[in-house]
N, C-alpha and C positions, 0 to 999 in steps of 0.2 A: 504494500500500500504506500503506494510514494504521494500522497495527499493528507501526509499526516494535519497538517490544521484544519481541512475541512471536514476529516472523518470527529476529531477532536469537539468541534462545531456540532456536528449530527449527532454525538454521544450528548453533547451537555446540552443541546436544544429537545433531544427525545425528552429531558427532564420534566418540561414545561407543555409537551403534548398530551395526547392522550393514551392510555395505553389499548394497546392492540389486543383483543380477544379471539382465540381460539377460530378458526375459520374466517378473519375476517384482518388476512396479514397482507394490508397494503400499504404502501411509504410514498409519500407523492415528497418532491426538494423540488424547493424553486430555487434555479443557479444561476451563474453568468460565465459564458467564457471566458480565459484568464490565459495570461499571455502565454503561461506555462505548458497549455492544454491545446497550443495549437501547433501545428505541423509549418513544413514552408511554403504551403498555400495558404497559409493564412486563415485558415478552420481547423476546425477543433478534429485531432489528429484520431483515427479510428480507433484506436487501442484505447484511449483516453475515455470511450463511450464505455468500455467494459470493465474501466477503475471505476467510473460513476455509478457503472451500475449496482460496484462494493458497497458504495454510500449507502445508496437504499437498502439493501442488507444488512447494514450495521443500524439503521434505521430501524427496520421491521426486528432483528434481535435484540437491540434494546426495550424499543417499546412494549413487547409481546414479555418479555424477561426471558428468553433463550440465553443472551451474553450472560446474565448473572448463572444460569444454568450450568452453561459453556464452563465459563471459571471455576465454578465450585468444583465441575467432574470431569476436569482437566479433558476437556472435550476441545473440537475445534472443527469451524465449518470448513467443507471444501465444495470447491462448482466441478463436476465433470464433466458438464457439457456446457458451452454459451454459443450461440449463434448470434449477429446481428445483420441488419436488411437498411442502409442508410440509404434515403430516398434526398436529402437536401441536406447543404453542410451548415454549421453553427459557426458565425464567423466571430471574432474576437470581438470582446467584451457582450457579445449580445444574451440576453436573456431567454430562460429554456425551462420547462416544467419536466421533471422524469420521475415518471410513474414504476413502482415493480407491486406487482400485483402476485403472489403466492394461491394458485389456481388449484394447484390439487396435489397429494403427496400418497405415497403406496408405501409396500415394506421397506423401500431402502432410500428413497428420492424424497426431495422438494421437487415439485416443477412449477417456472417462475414466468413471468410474461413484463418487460419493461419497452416501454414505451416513451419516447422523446418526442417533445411538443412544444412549437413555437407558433403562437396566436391561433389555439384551436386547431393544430396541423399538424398531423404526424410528422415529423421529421427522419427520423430511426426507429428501428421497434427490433425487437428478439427475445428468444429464450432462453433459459438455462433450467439447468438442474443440478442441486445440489446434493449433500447429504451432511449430515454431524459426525464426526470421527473421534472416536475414543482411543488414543495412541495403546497398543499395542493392543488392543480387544479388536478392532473394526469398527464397520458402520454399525452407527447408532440407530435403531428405527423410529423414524419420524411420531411414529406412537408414543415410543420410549422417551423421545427428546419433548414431545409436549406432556409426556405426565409429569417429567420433572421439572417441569414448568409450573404446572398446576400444583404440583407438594410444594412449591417452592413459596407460591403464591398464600397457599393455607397455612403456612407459618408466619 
């Protein structure tokens, strides 16, 4: 994560949001391109769409409490799949909404849907799929990682 201050920013603003419940794990960031995030055309560099897309992730685990989850049982997320489909580029300093919407999950997956939008416009859009990793046990099943959400929660 080479965006240490904006993810820093998404951690201590989740504070002040609302928390995310069970089936309803979506992160909308309003951004702006930054000189950092753009390529030598001058838009925002394609690799760069799939560090933003970490944001909302760190977004939706804060809010929902997966990160506190995560730390307590030495867990840690991973994406095995991301695609993205860019249809129009983000050019510097300009302003962008990006959506990750958490669509559905089975015994071993998140499957994720984000979406870039500038003035009502798709701009980019793709998927991924994640999972929670317990170092030296394996994947965690997506069951598993929201029940220890939920004990987490009841205490």
């Amino acid at each position: 994560m080479n965006l240490i201050f904006r993810m820093l920013y998404v951690i201590l603003m989740s504070k002040f949001r609302e928390r995310l419940e069970v089936g309803n794990f979506l992160s909308v960031l309003n951004l702006r391109v930054l000189p950092n995030d753009i390529d030598i055309n001058f838009h925002m560099n394609n690799g760069r769409y799939l560090t933003i897309c970490d944001l909302n992730r760190i977004d939706v685990f804060a809010r929902s409490g997966l990160l506190k989850a995560m730390f307590k049982r030495n867990w840690i997320p991973v994406i095995a799949e991301h695609t993205m489909t860019y249809k129009k580029p983000l050019n510097l300093f300009q302003k962008y909404e990006v959506k990750l919407d958490v669509l559905k999950w089975d015994e071993k997956f998140f499957y994720m849907t984000h979406t870039f939008i500038v003035n009502d416009r798709v701009v980019a859009e793709g998927t991924s799929k994640g999972c929670v990793y317990a170092r030296g046990k394996g994947v965690v099943s997506p069951a598993d990682a929201i029940a220890a959400v939920e004990e987490d929660r009841a205490r």
